[in-house]
N, CA, C and O atoms as a printed pandas DataFrame, in Angstrom:
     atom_number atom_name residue_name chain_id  residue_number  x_coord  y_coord  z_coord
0              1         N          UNK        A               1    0.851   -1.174    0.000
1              2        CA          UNK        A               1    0.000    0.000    0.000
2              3         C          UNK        A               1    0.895    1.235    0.000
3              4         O          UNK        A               1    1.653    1.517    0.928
4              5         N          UNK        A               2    0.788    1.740   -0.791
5              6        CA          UNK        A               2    1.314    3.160   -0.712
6              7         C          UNK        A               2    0.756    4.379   -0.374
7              8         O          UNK        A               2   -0.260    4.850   -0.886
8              9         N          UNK        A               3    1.582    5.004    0.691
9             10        CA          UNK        A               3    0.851    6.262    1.404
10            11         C          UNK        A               3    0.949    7.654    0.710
11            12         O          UNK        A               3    0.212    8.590    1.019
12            13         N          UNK        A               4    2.061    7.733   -0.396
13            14        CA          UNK        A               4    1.918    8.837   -0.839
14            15         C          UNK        A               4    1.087    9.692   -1.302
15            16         O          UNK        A               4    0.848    9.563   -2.502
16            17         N          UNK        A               5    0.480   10.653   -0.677
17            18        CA          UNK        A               5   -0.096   12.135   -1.021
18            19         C          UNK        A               5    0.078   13.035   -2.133
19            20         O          UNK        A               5   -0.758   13.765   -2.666
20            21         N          UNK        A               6    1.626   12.822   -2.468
21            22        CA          UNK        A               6    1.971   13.557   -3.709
22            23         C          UNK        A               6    3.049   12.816   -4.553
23            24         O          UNK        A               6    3.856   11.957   -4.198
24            25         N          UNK        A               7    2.808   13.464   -5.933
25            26        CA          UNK        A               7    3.803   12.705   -6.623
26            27         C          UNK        A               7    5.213   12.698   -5.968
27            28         O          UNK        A               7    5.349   13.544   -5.084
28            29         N          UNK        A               8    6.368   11.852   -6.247
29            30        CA          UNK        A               8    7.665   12.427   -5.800
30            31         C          UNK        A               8    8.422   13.469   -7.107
31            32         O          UNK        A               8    9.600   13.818   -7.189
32            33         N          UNK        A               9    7.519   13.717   -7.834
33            34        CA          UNK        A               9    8.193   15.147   -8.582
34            35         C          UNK        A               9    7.293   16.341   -8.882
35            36         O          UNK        A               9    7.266   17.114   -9.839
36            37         N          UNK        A              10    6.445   16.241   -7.590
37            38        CA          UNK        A              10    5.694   17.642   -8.011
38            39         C          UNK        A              10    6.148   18.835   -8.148
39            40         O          UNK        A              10    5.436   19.687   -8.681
40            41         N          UNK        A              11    7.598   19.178   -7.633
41            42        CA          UNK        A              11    7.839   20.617   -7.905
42            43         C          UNK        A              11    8.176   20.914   -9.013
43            44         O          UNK        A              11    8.219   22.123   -9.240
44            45         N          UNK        A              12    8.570   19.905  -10.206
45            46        CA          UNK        A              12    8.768   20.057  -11.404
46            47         C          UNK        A              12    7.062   20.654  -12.147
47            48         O          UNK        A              12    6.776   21.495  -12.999
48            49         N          UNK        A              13    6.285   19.749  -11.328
49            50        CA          UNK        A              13    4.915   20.109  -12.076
50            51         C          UNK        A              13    4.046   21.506  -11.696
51            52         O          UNK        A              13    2.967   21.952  -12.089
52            53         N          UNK        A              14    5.006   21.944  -10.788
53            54        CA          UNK        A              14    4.369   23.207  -10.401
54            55         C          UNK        A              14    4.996   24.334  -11.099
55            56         O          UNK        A              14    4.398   25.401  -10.955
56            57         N          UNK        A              15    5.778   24.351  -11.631
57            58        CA          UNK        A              15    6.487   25.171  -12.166
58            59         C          UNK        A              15    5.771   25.958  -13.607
59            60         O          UNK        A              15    5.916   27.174  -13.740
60            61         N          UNK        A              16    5.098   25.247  -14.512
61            62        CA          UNK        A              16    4.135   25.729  -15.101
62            63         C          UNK        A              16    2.875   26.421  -14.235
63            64         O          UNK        A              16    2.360   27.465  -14.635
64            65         N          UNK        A              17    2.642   26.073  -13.604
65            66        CA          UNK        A              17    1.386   26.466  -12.687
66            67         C          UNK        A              17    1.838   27.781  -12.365
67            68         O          UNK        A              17    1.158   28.683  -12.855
68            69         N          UNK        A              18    3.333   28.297  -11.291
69            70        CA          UNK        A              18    3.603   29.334  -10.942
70            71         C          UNK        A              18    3.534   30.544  -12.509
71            72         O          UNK        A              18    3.196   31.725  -12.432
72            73         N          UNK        A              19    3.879   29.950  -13.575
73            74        CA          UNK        A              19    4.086   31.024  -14.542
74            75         C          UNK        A              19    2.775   31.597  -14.941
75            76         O          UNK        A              19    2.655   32.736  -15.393
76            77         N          UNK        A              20    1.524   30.533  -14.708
77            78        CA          UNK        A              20    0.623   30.729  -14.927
78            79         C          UNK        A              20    0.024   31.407  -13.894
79            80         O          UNK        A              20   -1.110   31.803  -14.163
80            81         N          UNK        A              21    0.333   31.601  -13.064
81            82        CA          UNK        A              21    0.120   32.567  -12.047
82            83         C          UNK        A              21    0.371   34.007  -12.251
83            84         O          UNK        A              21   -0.357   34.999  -12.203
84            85         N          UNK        A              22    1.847   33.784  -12.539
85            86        CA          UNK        A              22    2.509   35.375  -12.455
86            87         C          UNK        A              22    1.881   36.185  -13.914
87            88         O          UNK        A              22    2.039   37.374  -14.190
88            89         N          UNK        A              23    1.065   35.049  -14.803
89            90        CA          UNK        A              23    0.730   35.491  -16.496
90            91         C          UNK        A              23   -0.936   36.433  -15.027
91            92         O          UNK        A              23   -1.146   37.562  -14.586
92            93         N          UNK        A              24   -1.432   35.418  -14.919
93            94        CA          UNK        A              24   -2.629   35.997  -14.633
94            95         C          UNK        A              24   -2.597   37.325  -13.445
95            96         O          UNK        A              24   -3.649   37.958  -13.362
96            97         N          UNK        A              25   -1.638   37.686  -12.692
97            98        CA          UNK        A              25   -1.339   38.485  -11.494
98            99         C          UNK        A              25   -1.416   39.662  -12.033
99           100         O          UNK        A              25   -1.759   40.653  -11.388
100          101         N          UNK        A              26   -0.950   39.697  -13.905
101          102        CA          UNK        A              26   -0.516   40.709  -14.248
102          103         C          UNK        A              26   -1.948   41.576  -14.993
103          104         O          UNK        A              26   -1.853   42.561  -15.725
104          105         N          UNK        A              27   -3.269   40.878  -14.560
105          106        CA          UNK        A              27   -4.357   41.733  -15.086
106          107         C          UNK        A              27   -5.745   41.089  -14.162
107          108         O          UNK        A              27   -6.637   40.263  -14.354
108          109         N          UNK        A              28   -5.248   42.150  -12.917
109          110        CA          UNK        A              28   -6.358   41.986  -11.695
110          111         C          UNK        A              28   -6.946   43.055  -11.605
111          112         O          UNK        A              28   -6.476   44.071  -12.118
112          113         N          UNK        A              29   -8.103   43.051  -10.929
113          114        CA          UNK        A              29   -9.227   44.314  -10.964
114          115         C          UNK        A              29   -8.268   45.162   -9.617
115          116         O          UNK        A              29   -7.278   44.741   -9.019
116          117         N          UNK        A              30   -8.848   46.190   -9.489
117          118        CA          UNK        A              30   -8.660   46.718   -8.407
118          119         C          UNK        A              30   -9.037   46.658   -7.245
119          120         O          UNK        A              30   -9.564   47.629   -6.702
120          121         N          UNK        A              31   -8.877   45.714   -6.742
121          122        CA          UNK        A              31   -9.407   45.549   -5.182
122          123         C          UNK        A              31   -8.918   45.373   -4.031
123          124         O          UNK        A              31   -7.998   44.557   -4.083
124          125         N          UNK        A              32   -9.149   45.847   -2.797
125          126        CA          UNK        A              32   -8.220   45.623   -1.473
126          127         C          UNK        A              32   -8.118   44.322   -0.772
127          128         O          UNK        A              32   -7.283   44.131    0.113
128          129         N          UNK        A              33   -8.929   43.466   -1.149
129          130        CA          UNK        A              33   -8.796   42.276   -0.505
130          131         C          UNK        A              33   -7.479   41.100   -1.749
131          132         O          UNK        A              33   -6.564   40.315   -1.498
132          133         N          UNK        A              34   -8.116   41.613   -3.017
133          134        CA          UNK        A              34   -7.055   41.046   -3.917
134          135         C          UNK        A              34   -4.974   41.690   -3.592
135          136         O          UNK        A              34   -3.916   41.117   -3.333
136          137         N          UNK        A              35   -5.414   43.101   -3.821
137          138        CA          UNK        A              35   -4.305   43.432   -3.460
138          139         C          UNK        A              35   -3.641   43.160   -2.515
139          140         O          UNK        A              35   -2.447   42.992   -2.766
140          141         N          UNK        A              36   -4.000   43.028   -1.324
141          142        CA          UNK        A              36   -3.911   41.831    0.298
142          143         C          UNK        A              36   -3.458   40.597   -0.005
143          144         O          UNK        A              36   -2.365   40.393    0.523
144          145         N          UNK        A              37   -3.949   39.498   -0.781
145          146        CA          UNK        A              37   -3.287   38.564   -1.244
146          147         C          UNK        A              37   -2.219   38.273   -2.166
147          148         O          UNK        A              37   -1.439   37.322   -2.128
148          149         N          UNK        A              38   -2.302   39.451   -3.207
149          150        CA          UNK        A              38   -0.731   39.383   -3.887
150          151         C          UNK        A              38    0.165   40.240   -3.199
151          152         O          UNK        A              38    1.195   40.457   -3.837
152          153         N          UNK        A              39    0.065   40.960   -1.761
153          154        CA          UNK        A              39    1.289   41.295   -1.558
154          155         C          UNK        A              39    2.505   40.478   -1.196
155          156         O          UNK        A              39    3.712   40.722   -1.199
156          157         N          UNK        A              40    1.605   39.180   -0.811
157          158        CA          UNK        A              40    2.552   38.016   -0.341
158          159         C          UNK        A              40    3.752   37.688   -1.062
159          160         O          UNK        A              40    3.675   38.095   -2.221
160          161         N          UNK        A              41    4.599   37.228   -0.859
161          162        CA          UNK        A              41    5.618   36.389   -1.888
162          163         C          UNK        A              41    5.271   35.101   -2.189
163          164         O          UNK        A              41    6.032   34.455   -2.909
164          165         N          UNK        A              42    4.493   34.718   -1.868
165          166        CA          UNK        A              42    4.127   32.836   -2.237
166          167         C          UNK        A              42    2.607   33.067   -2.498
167          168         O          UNK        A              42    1.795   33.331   -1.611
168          169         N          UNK        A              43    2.286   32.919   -3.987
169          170        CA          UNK        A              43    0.567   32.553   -3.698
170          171         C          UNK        A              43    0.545   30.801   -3.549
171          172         O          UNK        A              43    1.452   30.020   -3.835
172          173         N          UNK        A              44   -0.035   30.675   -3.317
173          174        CA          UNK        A              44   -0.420   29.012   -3.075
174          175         C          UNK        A              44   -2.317   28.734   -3.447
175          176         O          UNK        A              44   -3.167   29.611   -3.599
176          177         N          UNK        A              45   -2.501   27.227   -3.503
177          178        CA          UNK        A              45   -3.641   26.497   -4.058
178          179         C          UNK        A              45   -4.916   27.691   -3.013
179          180         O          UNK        A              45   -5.990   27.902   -3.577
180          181         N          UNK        A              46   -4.754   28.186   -1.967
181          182        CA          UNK        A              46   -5.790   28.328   -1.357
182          183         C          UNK        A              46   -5.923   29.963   -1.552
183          184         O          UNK        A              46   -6.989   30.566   -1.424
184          185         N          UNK        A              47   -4.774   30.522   -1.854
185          186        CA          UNK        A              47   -5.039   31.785   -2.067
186          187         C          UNK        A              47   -5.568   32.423   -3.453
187          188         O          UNK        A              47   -5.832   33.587   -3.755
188          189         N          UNK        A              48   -5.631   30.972   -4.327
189          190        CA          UNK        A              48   -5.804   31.001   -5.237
190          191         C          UNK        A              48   -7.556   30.609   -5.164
191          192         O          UNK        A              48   -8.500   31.128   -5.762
192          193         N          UNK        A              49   -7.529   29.926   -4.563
193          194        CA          UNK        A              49   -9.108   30.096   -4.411
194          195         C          UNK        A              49  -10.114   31.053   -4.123
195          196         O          UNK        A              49  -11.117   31.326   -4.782
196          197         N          UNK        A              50   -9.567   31.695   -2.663
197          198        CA          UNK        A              50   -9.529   33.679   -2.348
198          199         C          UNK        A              50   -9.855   34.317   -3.399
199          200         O          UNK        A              50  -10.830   35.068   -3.422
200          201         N          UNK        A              51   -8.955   34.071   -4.584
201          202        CA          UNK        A              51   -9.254   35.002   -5.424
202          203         C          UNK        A              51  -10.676   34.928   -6.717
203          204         O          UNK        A              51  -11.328   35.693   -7.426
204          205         N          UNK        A              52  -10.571   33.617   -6.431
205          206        CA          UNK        A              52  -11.627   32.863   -7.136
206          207         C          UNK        A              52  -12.880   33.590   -6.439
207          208         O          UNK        A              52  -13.559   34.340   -7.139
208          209         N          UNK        A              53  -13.172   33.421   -5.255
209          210        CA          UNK        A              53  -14.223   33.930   -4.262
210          211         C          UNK        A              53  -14.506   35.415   -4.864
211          212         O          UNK        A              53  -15.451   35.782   -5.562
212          213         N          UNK        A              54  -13.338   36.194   -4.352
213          214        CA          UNK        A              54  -13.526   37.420   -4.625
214          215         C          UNK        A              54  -13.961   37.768   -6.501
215          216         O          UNK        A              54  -14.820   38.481   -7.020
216          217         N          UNK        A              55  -13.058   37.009   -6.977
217          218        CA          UNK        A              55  -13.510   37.420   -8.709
218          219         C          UNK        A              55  -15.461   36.743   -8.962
219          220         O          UNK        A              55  -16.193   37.381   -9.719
220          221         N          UNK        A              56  -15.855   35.817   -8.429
221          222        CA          UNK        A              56  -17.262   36.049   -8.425
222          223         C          UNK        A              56  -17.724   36.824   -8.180
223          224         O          UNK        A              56  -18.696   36.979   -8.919
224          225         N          UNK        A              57  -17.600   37.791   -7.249
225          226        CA          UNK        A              57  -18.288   39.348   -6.877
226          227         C          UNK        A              57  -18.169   40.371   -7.725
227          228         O          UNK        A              57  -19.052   41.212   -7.895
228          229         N          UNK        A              58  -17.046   40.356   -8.319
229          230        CA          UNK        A              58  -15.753   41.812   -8.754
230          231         C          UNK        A              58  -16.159   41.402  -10.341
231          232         O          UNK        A              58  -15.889   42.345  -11.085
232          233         N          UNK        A              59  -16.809   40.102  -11.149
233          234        CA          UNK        A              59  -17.163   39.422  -12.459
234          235         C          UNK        A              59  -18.217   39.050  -12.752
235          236         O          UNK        A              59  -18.541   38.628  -13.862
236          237         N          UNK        A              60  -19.032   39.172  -11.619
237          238        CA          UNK        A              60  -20.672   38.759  -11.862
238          239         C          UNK        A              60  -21.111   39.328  -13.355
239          240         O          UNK        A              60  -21.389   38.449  -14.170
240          241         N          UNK        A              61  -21.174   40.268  -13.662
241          242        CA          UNK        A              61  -21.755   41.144  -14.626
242          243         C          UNK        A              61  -21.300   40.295  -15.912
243          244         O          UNK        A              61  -21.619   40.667  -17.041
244          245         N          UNK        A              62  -20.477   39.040  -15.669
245          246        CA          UNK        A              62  -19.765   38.878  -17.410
246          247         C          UNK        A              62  -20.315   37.580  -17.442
247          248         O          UNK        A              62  -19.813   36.893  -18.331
248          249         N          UNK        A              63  -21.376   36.886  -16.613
249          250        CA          UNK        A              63  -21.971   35.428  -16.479
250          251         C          UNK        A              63  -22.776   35.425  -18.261
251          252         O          UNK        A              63  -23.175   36.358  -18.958
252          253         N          UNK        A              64  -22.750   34.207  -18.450
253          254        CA          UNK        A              64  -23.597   33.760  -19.677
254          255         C          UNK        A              64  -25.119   33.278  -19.067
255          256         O          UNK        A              64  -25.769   33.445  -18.034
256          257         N          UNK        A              65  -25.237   32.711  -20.114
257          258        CA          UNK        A              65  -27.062   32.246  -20.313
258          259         C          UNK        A              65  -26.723   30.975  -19.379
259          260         O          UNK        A              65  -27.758   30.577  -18.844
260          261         N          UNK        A              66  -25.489   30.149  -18.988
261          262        CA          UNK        A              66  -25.290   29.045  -18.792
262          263         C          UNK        A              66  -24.614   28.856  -17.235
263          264         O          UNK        A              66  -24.108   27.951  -16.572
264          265         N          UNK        A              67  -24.901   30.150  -17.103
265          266        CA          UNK        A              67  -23.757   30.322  -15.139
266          267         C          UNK        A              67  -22.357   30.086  -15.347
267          268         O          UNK        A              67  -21.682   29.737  -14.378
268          269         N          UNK        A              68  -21.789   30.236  -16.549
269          270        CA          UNK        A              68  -20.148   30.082  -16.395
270          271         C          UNK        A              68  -20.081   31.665  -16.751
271          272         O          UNK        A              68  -20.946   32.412  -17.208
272          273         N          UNK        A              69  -18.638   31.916  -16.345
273          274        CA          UNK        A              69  -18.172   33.509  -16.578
274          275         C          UNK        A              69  -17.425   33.423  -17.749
275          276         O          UNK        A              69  -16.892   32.375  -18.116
276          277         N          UNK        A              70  -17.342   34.791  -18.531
277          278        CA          UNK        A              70  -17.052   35.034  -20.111
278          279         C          UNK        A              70  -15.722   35.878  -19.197
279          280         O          UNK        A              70  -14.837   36.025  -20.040
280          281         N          UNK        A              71  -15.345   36.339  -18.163
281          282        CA          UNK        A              71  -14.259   36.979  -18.360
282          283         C          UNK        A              71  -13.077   35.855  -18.251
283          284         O          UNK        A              71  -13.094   34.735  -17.741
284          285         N          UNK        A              72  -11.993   36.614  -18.957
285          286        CA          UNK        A              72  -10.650   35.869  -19.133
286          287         C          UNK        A              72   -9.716   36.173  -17.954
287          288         O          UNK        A              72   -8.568   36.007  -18.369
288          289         N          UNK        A              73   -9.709   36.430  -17.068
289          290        CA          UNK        A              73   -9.511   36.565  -15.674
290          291         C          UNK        A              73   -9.887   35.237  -14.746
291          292         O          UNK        A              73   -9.097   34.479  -14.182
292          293         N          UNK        A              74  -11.466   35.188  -14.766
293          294        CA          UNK        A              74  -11.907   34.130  -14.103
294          295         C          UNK        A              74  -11.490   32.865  -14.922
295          296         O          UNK        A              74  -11.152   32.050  -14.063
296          297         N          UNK        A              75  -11.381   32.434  -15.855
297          298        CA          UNK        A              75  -10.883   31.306  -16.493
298          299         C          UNK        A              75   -9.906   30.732  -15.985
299          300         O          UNK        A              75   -9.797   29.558  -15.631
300          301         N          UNK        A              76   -8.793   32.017  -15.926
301          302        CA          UNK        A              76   -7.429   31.914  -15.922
302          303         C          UNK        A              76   -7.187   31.528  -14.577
303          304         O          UNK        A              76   -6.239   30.766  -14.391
304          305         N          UNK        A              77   -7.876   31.914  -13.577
305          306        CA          UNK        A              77   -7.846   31.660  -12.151
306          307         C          UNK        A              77   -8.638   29.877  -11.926
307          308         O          UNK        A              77   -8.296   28.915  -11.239
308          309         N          UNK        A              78   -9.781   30.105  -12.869
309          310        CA          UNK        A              78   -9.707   28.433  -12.563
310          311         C          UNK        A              78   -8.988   27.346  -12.912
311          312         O          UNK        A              78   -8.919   26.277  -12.306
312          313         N          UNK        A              79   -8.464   27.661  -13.899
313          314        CA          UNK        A              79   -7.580   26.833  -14.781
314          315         C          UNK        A              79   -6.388   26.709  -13.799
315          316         O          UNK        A              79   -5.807   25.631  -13.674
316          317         N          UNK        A              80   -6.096   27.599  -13.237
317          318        CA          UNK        A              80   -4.978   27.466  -12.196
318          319         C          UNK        A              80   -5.686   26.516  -11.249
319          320         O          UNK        A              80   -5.374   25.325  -11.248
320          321         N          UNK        A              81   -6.353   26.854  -10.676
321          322        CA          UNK        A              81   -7.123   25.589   -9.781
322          323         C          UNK        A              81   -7.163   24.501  -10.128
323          324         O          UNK        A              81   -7.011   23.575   -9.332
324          325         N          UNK        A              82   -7.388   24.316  -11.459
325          326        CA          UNK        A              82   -7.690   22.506  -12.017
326          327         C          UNK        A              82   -6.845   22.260  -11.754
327          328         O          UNK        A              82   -6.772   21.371  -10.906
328          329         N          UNK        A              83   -5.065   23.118  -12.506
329          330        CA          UNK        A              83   -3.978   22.100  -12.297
330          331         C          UNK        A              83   -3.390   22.071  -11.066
331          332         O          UNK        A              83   -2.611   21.122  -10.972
332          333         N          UNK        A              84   -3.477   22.857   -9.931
333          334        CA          UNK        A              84   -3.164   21.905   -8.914
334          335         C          UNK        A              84   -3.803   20.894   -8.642
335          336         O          UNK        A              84   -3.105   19.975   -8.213
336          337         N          UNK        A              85   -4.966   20.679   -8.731
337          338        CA          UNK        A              85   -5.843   19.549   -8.423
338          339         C          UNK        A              85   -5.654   18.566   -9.447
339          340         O          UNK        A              85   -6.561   17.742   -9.561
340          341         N          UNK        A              86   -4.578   18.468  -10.286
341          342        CA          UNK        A              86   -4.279   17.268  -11.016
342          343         C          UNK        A              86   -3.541   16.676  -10.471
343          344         O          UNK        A              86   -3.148   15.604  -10.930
């Protein structure tokens, strides 16, 4: 039985993820709770969610006929979410 939790080369696989981070950091709304979370030096899986939270409020206005969001912001933030969760 194996107990491992994580691959033994995930930091290789995070490394796309971080760029995809720093791509999306670079076109955030203006907000104080966002700005609060990127002052950090490390975003991580949960702060990445934070922002997810907050971009439902700050993106409502760009929802379709279908409840998914048309902005390229919110995409980009989930898409970051999937791949940690791969």
């Amino acid at each position: 039985v194996s107990r491992r939790h994580v691959n033994k080369e995930w930091q290789k696989s995070v490394i796309p993820i971080r760029e995809k981070i720093n791509n999306a950091i670079q076109d955030m709304p203006a907000h104080n709770d966002i700005a609060s979370l990127l002052s950090g030096s490390y975003i991580n899986y949960f702060h990445c969610h934070k922002i997810i939270e907050i971009l439902k409020e700050t993106e409502a206005d760009t929802k379709n006929l279908f409840g998914r969001y048309g902005s390229q912001r919110m995409k980009d933030w989930q898409d970051i979410v999937k791949n940690y969760e791969k």
